[in-house]
mmCIF file of the N, C-alpha and C atoms, coordinates in Angstrom:
data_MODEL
# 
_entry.id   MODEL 
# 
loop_
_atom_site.group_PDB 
_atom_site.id 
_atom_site.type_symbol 
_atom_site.label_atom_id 
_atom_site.label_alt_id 
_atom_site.label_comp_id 
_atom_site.label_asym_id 
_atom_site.label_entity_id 
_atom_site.label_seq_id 
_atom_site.pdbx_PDB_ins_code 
_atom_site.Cartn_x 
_atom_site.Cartn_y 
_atom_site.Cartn_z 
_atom_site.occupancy 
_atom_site.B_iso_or_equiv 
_atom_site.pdbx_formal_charge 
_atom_site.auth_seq_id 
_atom_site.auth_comp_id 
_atom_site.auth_asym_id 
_atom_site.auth_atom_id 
_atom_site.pdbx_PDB_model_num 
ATOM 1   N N  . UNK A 1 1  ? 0.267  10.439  -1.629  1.00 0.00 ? 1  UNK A N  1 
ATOM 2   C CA . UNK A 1 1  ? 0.401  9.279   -2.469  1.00 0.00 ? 1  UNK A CA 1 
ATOM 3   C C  . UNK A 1 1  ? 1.864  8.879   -2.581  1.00 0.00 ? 1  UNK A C  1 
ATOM 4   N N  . UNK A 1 2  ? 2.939  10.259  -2.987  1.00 0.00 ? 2  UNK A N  1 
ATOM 5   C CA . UNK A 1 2  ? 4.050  9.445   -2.658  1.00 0.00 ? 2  UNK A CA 1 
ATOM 6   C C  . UNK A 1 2  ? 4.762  9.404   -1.561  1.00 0.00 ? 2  UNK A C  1 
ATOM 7   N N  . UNK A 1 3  ? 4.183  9.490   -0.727  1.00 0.00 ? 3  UNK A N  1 
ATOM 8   C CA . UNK A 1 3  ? 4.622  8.845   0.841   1.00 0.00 ? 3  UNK A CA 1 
ATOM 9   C C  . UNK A 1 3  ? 4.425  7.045   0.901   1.00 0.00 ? 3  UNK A C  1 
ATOM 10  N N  . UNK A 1 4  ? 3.269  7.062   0.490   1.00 0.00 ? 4  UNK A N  1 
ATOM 11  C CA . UNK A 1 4  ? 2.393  5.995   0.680   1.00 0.00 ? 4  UNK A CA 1 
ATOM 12  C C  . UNK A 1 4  ? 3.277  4.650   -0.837  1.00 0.00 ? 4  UNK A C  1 
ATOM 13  N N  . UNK A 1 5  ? 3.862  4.968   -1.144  1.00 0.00 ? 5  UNK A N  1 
ATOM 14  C CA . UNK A 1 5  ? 4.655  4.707   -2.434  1.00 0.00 ? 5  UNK A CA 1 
ATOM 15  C C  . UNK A 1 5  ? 5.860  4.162   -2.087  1.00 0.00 ? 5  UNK A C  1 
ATOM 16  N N  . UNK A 1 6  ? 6.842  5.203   -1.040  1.00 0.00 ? 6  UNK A N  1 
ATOM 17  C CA . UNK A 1 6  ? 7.818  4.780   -0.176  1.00 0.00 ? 6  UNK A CA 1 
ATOM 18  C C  . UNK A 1 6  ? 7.743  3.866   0.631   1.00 0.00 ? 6  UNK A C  1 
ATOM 19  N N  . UNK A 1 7  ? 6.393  4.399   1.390   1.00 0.00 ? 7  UNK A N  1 
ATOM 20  C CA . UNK A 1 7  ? 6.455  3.372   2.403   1.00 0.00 ? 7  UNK A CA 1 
ATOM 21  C C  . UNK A 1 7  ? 5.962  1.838   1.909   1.00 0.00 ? 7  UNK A C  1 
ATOM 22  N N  . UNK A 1 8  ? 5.661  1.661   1.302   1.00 0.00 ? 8  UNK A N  1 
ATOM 23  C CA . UNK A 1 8  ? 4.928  0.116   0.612   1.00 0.00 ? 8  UNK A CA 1 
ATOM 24  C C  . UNK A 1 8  ? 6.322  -0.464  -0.213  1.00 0.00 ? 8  UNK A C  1 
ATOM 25  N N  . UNK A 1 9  ? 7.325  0.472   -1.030  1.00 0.00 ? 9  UNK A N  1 
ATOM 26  C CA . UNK A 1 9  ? 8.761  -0.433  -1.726  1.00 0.00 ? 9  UNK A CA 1 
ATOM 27  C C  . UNK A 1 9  ? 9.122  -0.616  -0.491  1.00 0.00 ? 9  UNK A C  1 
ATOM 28  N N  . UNK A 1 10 ? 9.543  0.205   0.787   1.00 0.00 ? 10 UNK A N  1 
ATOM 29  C CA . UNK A 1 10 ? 10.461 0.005   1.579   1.00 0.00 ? 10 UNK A CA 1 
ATOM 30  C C  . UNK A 1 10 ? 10.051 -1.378  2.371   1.00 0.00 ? 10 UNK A C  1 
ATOM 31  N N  . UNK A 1 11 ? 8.555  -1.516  2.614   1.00 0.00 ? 11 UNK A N  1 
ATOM 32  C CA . UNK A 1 11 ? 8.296  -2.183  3.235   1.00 0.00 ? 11 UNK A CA 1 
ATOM 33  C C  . UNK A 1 11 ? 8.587  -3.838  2.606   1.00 0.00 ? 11 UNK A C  1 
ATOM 34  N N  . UNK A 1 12 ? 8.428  -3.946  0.958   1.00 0.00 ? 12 UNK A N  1 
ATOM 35  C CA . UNK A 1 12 ? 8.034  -4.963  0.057   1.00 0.00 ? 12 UNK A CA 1 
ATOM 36  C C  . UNK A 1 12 ? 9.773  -5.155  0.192   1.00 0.00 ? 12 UNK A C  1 
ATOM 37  N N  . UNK A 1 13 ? 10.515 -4.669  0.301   1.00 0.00 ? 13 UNK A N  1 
ATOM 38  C CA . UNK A 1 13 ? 12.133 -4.431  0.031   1.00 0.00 ? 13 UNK A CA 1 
ATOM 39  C C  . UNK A 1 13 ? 12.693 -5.137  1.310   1.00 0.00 ? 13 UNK A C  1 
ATOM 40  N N  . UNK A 1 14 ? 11.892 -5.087  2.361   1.00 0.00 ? 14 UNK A N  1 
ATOM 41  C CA . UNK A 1 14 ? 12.267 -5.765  3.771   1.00 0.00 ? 14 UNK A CA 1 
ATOM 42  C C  . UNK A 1 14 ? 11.614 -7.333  3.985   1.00 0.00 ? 14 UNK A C  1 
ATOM 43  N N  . UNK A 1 15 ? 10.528 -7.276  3.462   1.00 0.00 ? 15 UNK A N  1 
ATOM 44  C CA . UNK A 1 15 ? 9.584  -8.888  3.231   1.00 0.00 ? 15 UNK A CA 1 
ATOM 45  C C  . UNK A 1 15 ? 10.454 -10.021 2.130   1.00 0.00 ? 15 UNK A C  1 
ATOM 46  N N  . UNK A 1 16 ? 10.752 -9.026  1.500   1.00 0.00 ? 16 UNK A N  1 
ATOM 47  C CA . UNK A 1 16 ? 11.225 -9.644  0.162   1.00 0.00 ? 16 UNK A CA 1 
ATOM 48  C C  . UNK A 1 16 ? 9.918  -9.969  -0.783  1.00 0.00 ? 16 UNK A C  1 
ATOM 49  N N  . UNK A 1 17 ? 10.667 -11.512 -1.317  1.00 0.00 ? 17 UNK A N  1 
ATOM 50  C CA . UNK A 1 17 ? 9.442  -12.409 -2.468  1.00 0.00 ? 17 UNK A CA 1 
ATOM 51  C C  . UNK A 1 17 ? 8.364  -13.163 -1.672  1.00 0.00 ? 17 UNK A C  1 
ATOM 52  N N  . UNK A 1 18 ? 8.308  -12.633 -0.590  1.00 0.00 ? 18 UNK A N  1 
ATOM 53  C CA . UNK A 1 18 ? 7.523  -13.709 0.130   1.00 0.00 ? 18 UNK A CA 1 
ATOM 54  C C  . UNK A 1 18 ? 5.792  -12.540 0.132   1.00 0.00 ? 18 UNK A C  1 
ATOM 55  N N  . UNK A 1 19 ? 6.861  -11.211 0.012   1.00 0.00 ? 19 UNK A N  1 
ATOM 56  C CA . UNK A 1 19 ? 5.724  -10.219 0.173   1.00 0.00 ? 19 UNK A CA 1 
ATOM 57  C C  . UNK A 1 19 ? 4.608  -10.704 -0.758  1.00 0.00 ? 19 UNK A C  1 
ATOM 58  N N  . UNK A 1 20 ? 5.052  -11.203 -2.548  1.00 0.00 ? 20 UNK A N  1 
ATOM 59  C CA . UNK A 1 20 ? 4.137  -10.797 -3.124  1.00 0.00 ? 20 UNK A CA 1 
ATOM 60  C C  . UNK A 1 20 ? 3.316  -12.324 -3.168  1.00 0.00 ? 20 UNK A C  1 
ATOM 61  N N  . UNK A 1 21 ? 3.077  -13.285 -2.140  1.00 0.00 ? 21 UNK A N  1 
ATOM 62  C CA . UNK A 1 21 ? 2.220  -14.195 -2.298  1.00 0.00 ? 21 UNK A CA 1 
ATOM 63  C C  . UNK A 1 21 ? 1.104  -13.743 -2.078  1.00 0.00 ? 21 UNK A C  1 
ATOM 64  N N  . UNK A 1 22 ? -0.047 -14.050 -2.734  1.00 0.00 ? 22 UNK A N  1 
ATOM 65  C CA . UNK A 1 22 ? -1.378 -13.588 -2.995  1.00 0.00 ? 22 UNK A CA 1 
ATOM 66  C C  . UNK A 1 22 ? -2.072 -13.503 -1.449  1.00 0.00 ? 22 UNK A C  1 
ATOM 67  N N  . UNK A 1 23 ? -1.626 -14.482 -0.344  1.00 0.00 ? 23 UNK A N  1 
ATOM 68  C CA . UNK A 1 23 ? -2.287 -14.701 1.213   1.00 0.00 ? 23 UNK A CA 1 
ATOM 69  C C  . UNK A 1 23 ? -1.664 -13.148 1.499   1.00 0.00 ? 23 UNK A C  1 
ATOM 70  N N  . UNK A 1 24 ? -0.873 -12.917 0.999   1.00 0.00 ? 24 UNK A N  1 
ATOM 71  C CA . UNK A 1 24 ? -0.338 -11.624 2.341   1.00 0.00 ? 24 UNK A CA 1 
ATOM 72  C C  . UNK A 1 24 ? -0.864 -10.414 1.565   1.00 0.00 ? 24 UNK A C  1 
ATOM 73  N N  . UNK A 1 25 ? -0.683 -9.465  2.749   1.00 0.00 ? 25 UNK A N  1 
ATOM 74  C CA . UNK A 1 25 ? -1.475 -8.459  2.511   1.00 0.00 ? 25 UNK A CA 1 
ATOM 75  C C  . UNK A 1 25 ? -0.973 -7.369  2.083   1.00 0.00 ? 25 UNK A C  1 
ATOM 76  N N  . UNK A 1 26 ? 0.494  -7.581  2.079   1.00 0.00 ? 26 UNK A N  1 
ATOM 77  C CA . UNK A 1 26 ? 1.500  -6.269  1.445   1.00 0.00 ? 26 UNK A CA 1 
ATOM 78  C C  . UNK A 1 26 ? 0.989  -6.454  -0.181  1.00 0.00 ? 26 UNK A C  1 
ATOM 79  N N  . UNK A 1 27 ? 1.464  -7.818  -0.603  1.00 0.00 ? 27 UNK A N  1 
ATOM 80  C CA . UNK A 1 27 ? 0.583  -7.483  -2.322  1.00 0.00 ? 27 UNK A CA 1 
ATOM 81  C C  . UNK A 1 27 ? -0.096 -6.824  -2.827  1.00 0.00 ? 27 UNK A C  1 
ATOM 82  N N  . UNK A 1 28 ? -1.423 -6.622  -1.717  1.00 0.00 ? 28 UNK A N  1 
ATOM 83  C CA . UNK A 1 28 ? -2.691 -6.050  -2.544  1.00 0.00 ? 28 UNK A CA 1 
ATOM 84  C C  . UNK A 1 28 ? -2.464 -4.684  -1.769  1.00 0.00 ? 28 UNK A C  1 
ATOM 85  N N  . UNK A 1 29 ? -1.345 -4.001  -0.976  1.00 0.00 ? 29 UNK A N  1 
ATOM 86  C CA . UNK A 1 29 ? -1.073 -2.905  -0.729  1.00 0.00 ? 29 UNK A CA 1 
ATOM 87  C C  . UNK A 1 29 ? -0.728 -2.365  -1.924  1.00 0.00 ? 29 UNK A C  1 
ATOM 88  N N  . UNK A 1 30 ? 0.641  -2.944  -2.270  1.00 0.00 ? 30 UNK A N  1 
ATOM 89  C CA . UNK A 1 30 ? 1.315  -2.458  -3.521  1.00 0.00 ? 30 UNK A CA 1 
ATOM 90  C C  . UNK A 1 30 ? 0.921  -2.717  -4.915  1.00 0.00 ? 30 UNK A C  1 
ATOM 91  N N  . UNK A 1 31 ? -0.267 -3.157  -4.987  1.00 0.00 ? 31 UNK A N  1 
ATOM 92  C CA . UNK A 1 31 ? -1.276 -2.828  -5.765  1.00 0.00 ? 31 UNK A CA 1 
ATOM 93  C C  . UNK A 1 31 ? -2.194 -1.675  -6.016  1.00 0.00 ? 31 UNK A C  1 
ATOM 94  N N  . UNK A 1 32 ? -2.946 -2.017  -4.903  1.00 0.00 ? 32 UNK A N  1 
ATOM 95  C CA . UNK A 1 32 ? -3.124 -0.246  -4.738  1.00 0.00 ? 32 UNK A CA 1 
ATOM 96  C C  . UNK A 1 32 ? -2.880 0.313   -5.022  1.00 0.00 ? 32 UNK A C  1 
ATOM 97  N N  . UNK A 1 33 ? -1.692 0.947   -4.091  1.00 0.00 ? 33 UNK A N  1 
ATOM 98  C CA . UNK A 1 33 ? -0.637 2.067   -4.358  1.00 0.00 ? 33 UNK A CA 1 
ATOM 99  C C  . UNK A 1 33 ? -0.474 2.323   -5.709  1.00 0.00 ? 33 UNK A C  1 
ATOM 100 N N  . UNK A 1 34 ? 0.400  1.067   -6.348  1.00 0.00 ? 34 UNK A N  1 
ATOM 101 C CA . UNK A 1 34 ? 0.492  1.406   -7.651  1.00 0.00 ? 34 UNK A CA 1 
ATOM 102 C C  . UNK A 1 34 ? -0.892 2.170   -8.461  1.00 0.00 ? 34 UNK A C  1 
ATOM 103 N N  . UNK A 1 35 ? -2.058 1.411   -8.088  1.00 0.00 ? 35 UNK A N  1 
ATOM 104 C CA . UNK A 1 35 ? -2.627 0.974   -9.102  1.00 0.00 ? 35 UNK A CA 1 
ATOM 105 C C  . UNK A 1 35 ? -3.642 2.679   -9.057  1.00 0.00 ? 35 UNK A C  1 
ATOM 106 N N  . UNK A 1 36 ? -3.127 3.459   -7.543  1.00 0.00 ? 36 UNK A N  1 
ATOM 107 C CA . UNK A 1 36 ? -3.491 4.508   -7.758  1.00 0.00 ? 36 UNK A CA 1 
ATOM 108 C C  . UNK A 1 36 ? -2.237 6.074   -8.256  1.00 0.00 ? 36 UNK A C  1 
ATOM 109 N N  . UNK A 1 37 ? -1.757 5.093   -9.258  1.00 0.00 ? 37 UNK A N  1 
ATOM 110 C CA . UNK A 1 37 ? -0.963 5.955   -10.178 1.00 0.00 ? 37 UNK A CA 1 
ATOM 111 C C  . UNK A 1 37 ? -1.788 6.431   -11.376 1.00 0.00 ? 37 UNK A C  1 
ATOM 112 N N  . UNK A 1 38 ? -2.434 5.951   -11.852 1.00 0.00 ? 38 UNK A N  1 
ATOM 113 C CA . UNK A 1 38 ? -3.480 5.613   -12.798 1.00 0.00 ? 38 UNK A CA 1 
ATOM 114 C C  . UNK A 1 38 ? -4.624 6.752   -12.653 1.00 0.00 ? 38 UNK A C  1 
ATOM 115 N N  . UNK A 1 39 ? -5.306 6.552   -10.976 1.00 0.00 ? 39 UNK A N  1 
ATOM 116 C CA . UNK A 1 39 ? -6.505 7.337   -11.278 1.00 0.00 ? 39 UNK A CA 1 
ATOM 117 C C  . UNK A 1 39 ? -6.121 7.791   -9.938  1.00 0.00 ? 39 UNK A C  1 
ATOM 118 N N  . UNK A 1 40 ? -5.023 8.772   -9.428  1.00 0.00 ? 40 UNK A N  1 
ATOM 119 C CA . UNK A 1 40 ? -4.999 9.359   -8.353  1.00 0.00 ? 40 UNK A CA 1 
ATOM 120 C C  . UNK A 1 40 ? -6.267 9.754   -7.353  1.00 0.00 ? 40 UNK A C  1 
ATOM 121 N N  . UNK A 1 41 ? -6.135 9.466   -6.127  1.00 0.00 ? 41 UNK A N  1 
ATOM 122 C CA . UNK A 1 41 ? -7.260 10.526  -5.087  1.00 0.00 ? 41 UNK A CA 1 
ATOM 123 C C  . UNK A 1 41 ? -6.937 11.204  -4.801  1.00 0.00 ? 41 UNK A C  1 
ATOM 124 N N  . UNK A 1 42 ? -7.712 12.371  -3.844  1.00 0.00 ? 42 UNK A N  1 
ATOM 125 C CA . UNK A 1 42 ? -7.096 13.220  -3.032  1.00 0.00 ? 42 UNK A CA 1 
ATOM 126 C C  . UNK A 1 42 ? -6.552 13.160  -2.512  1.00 0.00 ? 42 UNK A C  1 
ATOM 127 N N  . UNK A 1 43 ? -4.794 13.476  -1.859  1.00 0.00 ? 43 UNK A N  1 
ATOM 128 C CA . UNK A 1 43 ? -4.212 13.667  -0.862  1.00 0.00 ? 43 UNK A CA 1 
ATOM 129 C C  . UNK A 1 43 ? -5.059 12.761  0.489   1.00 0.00 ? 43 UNK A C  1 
ATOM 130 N N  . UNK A 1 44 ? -5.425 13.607  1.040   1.00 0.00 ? 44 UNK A N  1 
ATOM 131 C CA . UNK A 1 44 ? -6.153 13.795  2.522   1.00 0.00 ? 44 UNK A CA 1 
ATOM 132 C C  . UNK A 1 44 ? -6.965 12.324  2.556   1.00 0.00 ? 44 UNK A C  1 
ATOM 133 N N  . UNK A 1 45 ? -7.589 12.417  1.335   1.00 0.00 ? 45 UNK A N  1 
ATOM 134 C CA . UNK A 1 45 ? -8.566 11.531  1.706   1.00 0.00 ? 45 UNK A CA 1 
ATOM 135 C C  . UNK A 1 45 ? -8.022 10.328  1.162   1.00 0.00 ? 45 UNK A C  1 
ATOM 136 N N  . UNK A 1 46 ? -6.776 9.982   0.584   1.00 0.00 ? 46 UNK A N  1 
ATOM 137 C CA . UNK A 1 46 ? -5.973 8.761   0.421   1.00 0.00 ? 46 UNK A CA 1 
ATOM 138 C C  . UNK A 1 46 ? -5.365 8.490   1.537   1.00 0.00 ? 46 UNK A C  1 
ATOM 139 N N  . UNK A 1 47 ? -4.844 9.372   2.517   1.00 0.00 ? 47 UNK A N  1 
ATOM 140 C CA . UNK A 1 47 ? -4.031 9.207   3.873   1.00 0.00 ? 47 UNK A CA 1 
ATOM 141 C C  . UNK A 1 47 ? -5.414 8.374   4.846   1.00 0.00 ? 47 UNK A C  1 
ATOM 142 N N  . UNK A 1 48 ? -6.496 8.785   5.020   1.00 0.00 ? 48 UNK A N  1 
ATOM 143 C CA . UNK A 1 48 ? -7.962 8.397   5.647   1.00 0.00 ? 48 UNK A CA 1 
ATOM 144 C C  . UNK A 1 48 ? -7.687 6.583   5.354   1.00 0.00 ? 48 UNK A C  1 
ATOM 145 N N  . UNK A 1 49 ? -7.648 6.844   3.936   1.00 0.00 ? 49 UNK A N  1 
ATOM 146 C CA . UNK A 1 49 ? -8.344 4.864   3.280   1.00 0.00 ? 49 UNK A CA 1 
ATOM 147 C C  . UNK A 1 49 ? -7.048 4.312   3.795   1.00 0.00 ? 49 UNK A C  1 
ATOM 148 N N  . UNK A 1 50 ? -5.936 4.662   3.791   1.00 0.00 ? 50 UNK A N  1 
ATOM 149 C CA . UNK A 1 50 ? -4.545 3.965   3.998   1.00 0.00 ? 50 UNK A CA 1 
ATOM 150 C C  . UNK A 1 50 ? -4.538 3.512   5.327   1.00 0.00 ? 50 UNK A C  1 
ATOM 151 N N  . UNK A 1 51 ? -4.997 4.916   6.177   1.00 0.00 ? 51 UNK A N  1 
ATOM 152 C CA . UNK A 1 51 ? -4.509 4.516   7.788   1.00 0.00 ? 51 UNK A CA 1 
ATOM 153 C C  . UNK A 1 51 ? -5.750 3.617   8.208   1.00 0.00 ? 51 UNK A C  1 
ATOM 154 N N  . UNK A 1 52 ? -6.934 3.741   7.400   1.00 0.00 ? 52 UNK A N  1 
ATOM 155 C CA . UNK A 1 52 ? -8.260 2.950   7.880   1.00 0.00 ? 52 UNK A CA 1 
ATOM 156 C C  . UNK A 1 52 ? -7.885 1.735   7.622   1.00 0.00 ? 52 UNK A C  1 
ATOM 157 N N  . UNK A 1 53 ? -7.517 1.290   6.886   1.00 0.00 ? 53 UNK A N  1 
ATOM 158 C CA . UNK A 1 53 ? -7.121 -0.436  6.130   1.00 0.00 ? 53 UNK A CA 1 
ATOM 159 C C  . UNK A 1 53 ? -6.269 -0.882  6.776   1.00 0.00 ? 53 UNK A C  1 
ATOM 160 N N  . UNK A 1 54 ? -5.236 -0.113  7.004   1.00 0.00 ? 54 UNK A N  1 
ATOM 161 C CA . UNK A 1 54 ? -3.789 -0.523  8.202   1.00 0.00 ? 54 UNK A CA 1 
ATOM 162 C C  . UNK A 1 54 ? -4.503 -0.865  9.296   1.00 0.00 ? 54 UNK A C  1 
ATOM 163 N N  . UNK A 1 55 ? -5.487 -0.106  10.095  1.00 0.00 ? 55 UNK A N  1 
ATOM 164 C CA . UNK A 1 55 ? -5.764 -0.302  11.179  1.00 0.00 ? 55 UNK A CA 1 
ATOM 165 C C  . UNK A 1 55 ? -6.505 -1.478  11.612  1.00 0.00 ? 55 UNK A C  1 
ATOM 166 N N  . UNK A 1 56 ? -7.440 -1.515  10.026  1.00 0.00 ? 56 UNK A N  1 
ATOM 167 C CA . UNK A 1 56 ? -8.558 -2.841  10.407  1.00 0.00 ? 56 UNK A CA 1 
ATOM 168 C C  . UNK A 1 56 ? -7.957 -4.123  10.411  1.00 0.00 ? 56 UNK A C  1 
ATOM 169 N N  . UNK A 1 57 ? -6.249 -3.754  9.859   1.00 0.00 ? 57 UNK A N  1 
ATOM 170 C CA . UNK A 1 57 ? -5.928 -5.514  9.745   1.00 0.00 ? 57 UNK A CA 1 
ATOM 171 C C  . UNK A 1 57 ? -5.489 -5.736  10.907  1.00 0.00 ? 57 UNK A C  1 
ATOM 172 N N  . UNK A 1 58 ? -5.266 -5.358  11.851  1.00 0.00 ? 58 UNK A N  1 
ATOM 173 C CA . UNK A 1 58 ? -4.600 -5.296  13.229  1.00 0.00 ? 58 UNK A CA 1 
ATOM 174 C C  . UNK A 1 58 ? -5.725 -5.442  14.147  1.00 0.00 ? 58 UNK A C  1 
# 
């Protein structure tokens, strides 16, 4: 989770303000992310949903 934490500021930090328009898809990353501060998952099986979602947008 905090891999996945790094990598989503670093990424939002390189997009800039453009990241957080509702069309793009880094927003509802760093939503997520955040929003699984709250009600953490497992490790393992948070790395699974992350790399699965990355992959399907491509």
């Amino acid at each position: 989770m905090n891999q996945g934490l790094e990598v989503i500021d670093l990424a939002m930090r390189i997009v800039g303000a453009k990241s957080l328009e509702m069309n793009r898809p880094l927003q509802r990353y760093y939503r997520d992310m955040r929003a699984g501060l709250h009600n953490p998952p497992m490790e393992d099986a948070a790395y699974t949903n992350i790399a699965k979602s990355i992959t399907d947008t491509f």
